[in-house]
C-alpha positions as CSV (number, residue, x, y, z in Angstrom):
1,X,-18.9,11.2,31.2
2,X,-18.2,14.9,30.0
3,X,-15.4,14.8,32.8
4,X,-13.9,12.4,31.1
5,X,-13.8,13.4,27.6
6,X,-13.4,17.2,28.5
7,X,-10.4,15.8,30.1
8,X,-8.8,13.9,26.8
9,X,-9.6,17.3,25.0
10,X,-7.2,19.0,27.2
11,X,-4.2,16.3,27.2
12,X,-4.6,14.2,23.5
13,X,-4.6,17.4,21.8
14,X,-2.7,15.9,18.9
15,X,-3.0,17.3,15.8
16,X,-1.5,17.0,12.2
17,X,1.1,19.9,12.8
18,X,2.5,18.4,16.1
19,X,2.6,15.0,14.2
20,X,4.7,17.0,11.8
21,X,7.1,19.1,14.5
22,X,7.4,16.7,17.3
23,X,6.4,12.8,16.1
24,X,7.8,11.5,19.5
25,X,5.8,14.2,21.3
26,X,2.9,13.4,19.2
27,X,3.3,9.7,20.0
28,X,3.9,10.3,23.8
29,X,0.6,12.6,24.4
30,X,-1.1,9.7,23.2
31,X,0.3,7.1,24.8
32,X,0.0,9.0,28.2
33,X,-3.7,9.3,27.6
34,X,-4.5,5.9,26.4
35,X,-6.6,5.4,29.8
36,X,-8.9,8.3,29.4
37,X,-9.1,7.7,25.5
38,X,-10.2,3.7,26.8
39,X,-13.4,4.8,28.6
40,X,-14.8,6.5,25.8
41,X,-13.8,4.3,23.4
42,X,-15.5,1.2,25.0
43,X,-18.3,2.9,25.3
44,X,-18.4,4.1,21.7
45,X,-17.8,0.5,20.6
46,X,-20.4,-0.3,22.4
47,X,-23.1,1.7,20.7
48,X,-21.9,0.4,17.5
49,X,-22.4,-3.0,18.9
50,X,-25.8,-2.0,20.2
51,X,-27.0,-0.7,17.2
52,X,-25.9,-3.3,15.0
53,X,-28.2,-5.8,17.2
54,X,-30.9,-3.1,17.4
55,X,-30.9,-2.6,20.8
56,X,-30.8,0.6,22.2
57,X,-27.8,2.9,22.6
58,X,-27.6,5.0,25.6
59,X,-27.3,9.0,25.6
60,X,-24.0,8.5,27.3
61,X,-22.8,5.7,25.0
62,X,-24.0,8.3,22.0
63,X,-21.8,11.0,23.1
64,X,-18.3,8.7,23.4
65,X,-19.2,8.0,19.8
66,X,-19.6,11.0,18.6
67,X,-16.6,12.2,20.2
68,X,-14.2,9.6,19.7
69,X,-15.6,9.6,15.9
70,X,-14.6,13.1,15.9
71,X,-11.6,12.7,17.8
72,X,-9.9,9.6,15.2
73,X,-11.3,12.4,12.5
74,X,-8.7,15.1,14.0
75,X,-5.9,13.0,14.5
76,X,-6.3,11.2,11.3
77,X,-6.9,14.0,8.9
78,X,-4.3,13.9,5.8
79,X,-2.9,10.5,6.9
80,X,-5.2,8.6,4.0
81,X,-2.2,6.9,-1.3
82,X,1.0,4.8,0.1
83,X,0.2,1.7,2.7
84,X,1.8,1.6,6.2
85,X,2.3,-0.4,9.0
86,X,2.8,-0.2,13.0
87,X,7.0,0.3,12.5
88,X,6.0,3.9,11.1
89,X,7.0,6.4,13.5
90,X,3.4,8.0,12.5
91,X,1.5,5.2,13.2
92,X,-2.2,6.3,14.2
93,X,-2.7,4.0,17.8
94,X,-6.2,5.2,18.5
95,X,-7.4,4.8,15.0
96,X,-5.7,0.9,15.4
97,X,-7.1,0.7,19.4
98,X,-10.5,1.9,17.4
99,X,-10.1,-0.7,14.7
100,X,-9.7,-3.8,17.4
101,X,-12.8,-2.6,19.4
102,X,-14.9,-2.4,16.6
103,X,-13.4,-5.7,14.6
104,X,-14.2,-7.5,17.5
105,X,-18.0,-6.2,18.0
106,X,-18.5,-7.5,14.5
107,X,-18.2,-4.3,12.5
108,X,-17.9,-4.9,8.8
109,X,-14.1,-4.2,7.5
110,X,-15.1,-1.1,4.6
111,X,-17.0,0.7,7.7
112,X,-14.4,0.1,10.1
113,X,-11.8,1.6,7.6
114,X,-14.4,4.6,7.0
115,X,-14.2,5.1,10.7
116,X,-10.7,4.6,11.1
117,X,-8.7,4.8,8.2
118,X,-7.3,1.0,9.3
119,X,-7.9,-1.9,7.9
120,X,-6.6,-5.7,8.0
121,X,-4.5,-6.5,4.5
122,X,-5.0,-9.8,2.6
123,X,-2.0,-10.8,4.7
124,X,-3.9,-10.3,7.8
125,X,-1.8,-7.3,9.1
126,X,-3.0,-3.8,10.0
127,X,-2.6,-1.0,7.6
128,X,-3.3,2.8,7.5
129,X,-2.7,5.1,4.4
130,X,-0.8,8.4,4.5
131,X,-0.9,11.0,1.6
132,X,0.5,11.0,-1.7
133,X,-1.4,13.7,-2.7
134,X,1.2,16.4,-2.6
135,X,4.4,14.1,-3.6
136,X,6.5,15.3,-6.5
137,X,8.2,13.8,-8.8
138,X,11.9,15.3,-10.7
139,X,14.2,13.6,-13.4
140,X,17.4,13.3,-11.6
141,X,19.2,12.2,-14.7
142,X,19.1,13.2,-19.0
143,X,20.4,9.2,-19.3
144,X,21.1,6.4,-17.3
145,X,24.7,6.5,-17.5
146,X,25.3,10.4,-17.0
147,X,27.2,11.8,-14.1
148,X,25.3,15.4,-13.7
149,X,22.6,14.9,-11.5
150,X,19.8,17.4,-11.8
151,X,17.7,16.5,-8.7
152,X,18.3,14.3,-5.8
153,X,15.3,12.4,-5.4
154,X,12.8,11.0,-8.2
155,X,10.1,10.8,-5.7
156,X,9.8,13.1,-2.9
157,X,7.5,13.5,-0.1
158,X,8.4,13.8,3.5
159,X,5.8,11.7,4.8
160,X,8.3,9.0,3.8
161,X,11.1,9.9,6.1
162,X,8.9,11.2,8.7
163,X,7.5,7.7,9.0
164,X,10.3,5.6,8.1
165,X,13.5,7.4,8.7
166,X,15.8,4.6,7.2
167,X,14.3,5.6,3.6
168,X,16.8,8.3,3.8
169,X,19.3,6.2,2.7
170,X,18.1,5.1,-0.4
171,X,19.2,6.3,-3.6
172,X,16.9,7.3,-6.4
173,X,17.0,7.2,-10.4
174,X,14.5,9.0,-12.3
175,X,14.4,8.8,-16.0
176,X,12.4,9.9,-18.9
177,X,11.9,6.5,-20.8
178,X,9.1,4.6,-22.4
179,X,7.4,2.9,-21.5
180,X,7.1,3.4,-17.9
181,X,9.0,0.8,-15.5
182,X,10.5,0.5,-12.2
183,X,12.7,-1.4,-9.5
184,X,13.8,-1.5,-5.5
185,X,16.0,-3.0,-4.0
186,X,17.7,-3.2,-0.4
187,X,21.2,-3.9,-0.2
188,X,20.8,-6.4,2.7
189,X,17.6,-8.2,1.2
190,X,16.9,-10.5,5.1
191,X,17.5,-6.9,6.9
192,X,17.3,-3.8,5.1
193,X,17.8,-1.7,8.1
194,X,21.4,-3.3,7.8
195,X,22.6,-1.1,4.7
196,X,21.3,1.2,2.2
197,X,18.6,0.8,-1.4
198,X,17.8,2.0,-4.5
199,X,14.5,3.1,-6.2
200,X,14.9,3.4,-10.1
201,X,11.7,4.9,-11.9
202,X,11.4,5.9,-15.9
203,X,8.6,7.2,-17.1
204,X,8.0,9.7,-20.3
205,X,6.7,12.2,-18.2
206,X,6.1,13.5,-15.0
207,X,3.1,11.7,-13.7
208,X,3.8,9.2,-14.8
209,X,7.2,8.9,-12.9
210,X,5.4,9.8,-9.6
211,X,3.1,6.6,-10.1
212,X,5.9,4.7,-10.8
213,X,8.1,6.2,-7.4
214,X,5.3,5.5,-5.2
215,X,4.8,1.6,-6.6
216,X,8.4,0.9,-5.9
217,X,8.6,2.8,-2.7
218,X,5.5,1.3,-1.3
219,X,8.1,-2.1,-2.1
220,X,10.6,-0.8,-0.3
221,X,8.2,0.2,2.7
222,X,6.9,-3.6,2.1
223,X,10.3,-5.3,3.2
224,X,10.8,-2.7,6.7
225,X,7.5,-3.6,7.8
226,X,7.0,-7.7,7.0
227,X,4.7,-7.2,4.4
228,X,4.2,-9.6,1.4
229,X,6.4,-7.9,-1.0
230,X,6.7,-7.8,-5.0
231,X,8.1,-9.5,-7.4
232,X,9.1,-9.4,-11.6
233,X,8.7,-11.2,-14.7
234,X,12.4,-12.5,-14.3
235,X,11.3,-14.2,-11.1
236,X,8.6,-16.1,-12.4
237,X,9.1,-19.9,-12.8
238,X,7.7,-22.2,-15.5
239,X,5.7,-23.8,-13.0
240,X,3.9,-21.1,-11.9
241,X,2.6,-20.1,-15.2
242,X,-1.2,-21.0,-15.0
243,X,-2.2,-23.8,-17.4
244,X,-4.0,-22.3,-19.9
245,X,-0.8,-20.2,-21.3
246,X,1.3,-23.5,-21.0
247,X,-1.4,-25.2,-23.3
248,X,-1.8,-22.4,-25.9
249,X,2.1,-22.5,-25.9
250,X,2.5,-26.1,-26.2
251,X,-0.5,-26.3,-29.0
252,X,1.5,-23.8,-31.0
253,X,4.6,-26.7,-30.8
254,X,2.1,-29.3,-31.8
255,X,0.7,-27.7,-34.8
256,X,4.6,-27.2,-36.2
257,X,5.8,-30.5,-35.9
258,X,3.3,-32.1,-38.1
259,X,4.4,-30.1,-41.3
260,X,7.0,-31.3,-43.5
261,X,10.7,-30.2,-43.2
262,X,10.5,-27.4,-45.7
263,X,7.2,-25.6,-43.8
264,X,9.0,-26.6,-40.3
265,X,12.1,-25.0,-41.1
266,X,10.0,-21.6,-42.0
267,X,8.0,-21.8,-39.6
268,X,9.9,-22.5,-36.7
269,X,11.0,-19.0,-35.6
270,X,7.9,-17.4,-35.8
271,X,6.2,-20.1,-33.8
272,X,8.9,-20.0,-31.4
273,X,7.9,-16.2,-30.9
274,X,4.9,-16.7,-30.6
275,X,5.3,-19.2,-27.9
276,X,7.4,-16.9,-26.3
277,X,4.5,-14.4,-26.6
278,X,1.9,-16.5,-25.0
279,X,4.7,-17.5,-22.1
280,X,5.5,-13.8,-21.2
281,X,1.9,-13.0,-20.8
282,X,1.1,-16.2,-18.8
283,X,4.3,-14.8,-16.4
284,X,2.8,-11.2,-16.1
285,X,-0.6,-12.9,-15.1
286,X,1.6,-14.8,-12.2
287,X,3.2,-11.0,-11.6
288,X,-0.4,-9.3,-11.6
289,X,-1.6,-10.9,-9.1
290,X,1.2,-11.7,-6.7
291,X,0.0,-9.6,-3.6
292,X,2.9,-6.9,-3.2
293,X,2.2,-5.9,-6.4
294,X,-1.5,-6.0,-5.7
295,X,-0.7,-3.1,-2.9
296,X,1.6,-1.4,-5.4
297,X,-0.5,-0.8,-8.2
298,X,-3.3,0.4,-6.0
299,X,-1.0,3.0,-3.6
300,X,-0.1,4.1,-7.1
301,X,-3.9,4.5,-7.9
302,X,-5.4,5.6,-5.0
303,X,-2.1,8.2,-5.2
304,X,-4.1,11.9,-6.0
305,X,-7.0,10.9,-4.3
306,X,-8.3,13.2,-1.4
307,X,-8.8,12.2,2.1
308,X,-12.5,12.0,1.5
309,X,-12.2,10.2,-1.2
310,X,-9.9,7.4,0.3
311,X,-12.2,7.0,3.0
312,X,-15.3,6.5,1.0
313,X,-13.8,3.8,-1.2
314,X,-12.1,1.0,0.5
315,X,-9.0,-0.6,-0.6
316,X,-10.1,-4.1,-0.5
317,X,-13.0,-4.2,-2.7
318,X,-12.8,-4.6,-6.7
319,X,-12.0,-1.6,-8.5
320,X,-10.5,1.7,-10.1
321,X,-9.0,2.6,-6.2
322,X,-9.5,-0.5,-4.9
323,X,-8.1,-4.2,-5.9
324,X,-7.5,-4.7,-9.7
325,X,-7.8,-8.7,-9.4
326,X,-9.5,-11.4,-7.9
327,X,-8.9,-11.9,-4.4
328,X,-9.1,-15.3,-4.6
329,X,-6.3,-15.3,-6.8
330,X,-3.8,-13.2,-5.3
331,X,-0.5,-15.1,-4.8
332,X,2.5,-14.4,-2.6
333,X,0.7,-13.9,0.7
334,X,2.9,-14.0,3.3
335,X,1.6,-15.9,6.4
């Protein structure tokens, strides 16, 4: 057994600087030594297997774990903020070989993501996280409409590019407004790798606009990889407002039509606006938990976290870094 993992020491010496300088390289090493990396693997998984069934786990079975723990550790390190999927050019493959192995022996999801950094999304496809940590955020305009541009990008960090190369051809906006808000789009919607986008963020100050670049990039990374994507309060039909808003709303039309004339006529518009109230938030429930918005909000969360952190709390369950509604309710899920 030491042959054999003395052996993927020496060839899958990838580390986060050669993932930097040479991704291909990076990619290739591993590729190459995807046999050797097998053995030890298997035989990690299957100390994880035996010792979820308490049986016992050999000395030989111990060491593959402890390397390849160690090993996923390496090659993972600083790749945990902003949701990817396997068309990134830094896609982790022994972290998602790891994943498979240990999904299949039965391994709970929040320990196979503290093992791996992977996990399977609510639309059933494999994610890792990369590092928003050290993004930065600029004002590239004083007002929508001026010409002098005074950076290039409103949210910068070359983990996007490195991974997906095509978001070099998106244009960005980045305005001081309040309150916060934001919008992408790709200008071929059924194949963005056909033209160019645009990422608008305004926000009243810095921080703020980096929360809001990395929700709307994490949309545009959405579309290039399949993922269920976002949507708006514009998008949102009648019919998809949940019943209870639709009742308030129509309770409010009730309660003016059984005064006289006089009252109606005074009261009209400001029932009207409070219909419209009640409507509005009925459609930002139906935008809250739509699931590309879901993964938005919590890469922009989960965005100055370290790489500790982001391993100790997983993504999926309920909370501050972690899902903000029920699961059970999430809409949009893309099959």
């Amino acid at each position: 057994m030491a042959g054999i993992l003395d052996f993927i020491d020496q060839n899958l010496g990838t580390r986060l600087g050669l993932l930097f300088s040479n991704p291909s390289g990076a990619m290739q090493q591993m590729n190459q030594q995807a046999g050797a990396y097998n053995q030890a693997s298997l035989l990690a998984t299957q100390a994880d297997r035996n010792a979820l069934r308490g049986l016992p786990v050999t000395p030989e079975q111990a060491q593959a774990k402890q390397y390849v723990d160690k090993k996923l550790e390496d090659v993972g390190s600083g790749f945990a903020g902003t949701f990817i999927g396997k068309n990134a050019k830094l896609w982790d493959k022994l972290a998602e070989q790891r994943f498979l192995q240990l999904e299949k022996a039965g391994m709970a999801p929040e320990q196979i993501w503290k093992e791996t950094g992977t996990l399977r999304g609510l639309d059933n496809k494999l994610r890792q996280e990369f590092s928003d940590k050290n993004a930065t955020a600029a004002y590239t305009h004083l007002e929508e409409s001026g010409t002098n541009r005074l950076a290039e990008k409103a949210i910068d960090n070359p983990l996007y590019e490195a991974n997906y190369p095509h978001l070099s051809k998106v244009g960005q906006l980045g305005l001081r407004e309040n309150p916060q808000s934001g919008s992408f789009e790709w200008s071929y919607f059924d194949n963005p790798q056909l033209g160019s986008g645009h990422l608008v963020a305004k926000a009243p100050n810095l921080n703020e606009l980096k929360g809001v670049g990395v929700h709307e990039m994490q949309h545009g990374i959405q579309k290039l990889e399949g993922f269920s994507g976002g949507t708006n309060l514009q998008q949102v039909k009648m019919h998809e407002i949940p019943q209870v808003y639709l009742d308030r709303a129509n309770k409010l039309m009730d309660q003016t039509d059984v005064l006289n004339a006089q009252d109606k006529l005074a009261e009209a518009s400001k029932k009207m606006s409070e219909r419209n109230k009640i409507l509005n938030q009925g459609k930002y429930a139906v935008y809250a938990r739509n699931a590309g918005e879901v993964e938005a909000r919590m890469a922009q969360n989960r965005m100055n976290l370290t790489d500790a952190e982001r391993r100790a709390m997983f993504p999926l369950n309920r909370g501050q870094y972690g899902l903000d509604v029920n699961p059970r309710k999430i809409t949009g899920l893309l099959n």
